[in-house]
N, C-alpha and C positions, 0 to 999 in steps of 0.2 A: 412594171414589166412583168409579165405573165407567160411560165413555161411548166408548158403539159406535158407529162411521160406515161405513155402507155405501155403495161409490159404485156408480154409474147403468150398468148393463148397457145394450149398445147391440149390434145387429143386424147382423152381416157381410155388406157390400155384395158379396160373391162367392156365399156358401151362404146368405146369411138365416138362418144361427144367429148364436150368442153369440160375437163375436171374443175377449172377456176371461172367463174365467171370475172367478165375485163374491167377491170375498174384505173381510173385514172389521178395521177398523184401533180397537183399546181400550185407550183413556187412561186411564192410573189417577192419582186424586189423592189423595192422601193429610191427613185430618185428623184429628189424635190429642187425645185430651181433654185433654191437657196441655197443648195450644199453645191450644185454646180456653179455658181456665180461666188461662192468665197472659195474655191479652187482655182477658178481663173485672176481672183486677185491675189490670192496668194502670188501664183506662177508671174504675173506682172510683178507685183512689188520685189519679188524675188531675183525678179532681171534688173530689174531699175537699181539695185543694191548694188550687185556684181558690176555696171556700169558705171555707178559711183563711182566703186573702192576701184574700178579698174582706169577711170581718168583719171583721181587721183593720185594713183600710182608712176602713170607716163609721164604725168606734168610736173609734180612737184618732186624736188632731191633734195638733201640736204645730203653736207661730207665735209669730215673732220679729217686733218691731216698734218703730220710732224715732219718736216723737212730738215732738210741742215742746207745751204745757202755759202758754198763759196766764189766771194767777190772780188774781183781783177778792176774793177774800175778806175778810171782814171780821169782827175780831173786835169784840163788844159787853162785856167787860170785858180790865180791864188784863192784862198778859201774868202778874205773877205773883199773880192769882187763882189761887186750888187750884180752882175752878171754874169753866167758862170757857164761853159760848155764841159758834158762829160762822156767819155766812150765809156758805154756801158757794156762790161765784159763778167757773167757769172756761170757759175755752174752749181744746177740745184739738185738734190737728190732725198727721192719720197723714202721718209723710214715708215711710217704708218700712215694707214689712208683707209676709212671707214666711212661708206655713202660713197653718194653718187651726185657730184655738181654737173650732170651733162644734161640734165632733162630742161625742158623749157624755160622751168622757172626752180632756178636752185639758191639757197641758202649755204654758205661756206664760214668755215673759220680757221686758220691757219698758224700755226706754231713755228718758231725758228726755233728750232733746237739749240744751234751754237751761236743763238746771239740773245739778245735781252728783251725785256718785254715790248720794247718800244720798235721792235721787228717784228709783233705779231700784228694780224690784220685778220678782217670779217667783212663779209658783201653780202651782197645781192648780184646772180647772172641770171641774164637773159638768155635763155640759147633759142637760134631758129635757122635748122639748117646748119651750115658751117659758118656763123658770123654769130660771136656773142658778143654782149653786151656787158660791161660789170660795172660796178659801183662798188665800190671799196672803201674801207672805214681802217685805218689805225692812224697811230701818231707821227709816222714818219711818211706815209703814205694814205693821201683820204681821195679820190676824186673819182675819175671815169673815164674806162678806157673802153674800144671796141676792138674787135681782133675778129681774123681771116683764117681759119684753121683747113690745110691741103695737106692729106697724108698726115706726115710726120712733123710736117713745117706749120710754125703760126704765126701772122703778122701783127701787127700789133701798133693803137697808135691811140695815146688819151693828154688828158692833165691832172695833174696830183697836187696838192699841198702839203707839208710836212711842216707841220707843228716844230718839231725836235730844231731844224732847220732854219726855221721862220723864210720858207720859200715858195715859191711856185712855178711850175715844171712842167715842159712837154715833153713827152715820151714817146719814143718810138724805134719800132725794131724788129725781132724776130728772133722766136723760141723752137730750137728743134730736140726732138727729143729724139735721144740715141737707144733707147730701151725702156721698159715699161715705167721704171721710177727713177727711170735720170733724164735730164735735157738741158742743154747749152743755151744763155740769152746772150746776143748780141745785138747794138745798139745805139742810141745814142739821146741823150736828154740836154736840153737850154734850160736853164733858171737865173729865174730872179729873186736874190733874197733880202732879206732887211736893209741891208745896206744901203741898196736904191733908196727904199723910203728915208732913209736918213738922209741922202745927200739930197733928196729934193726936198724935206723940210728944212736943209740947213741953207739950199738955196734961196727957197725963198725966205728965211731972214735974215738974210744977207751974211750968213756963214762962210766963210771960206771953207773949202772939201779939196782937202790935198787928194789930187787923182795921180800924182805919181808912182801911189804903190798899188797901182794896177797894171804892172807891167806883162804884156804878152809872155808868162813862161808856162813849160808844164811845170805843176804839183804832184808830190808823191803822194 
């Protein structure tokens, strides 16, 4: 690129000609296709970056969080029924909560404050829209539930094992929460625990299985 400056002739206050004769001053700048073809990749890789770290960002969460967990539950037969129905009556409330499990694809791990290690738990959620997805991992609770989130209200419905327990459990119910780190579960779970498998290994080897101490009562 080539730019000429010609400066201003001006009139001899002695002769009235030209005191300068005109002479002209040409800048050259120099731009090679190489330096404009690594700016433009620059400027691409540069977006492609910010696109990365910015899907990144929307899709993946991870969130740690310390509850306290008090439970009203109530079972309606004795504890060693092989069959077991329970109103599920709690009230949870967040003391600490760091991350964010609400994006597509969240990682979690969860603390109970006032109860023992075998109440803590860690997942995997799906979220899309208002319907997730979770897969859950501890000892008293491991399996997969799905839930219906409107407003304040969340519905909710899976199956669980519990190691501690030796059972297996359908759940279902509904979580409202009354403020940002408190919310009511209400509810209701059937399980089956070991006992079953006992009476039916004891049937088939011709065991007798006293069923009289499964009497219809509630349990405290």
């Amino acid at each position: 690129m080539a730019t000429t400056t010609v400066p201003k002739a001006f009139d001899s206050p002695i002769t009235g000609g030209i005191s300068k004769q005109l002479t002209s001053t040409t800048t050259y700048t120099t731009v090679t296709a190489e330096n404009t073809l690594q700016k433009k990749e620059d400027g691409f890789f540069t977006k492609v970056g910010k696109s990365i770290k910015s899907f990144f960002k929307n899709t993946f969460g991870a969130e740690y969080s310390v509850v306290s967990v008090t439970d009203f539950s109530q079972k309606y037969l004795p504890y060693n029924s092989p069959i077991n129905v329970t109103h599920v009556s709690k009230d949870t409330e967040i003391f600490t909560k760091k991350g964010d499990s609400s994006k597509p694809i969240s990682v979690y791990c969860q603390t109970v404050s006032d109860g023992n290690f075998t109440d803590n738990s860690a997942g995997l959620k799906l979220n899309i829209w208002k319907i997730s997805a979770n897969i859950n991992f501890g000892l008293k609770n491991t399996g997969i539930s799905f839930s219906y989130t409107n407003d304040n209200n969340t519905n909710y419905f899976g199956y669980s094992v519990s190691i501690c327990d030796l059972d297996v459990s359908c759940n279902a119910g509904v979580t409202q929460s009354y403020s940002d780190t408190g919310s009511y579960t209400d509810g209701g779970q059937a399980s089956i625990n070991g006992m079953l498998a006992y009476a039916l290994y004891s049937f088939a080897n011709g065991v007798q299985y006293d069923y009289e101490q499964f009497d219809v009562v509630p349990a405290n």
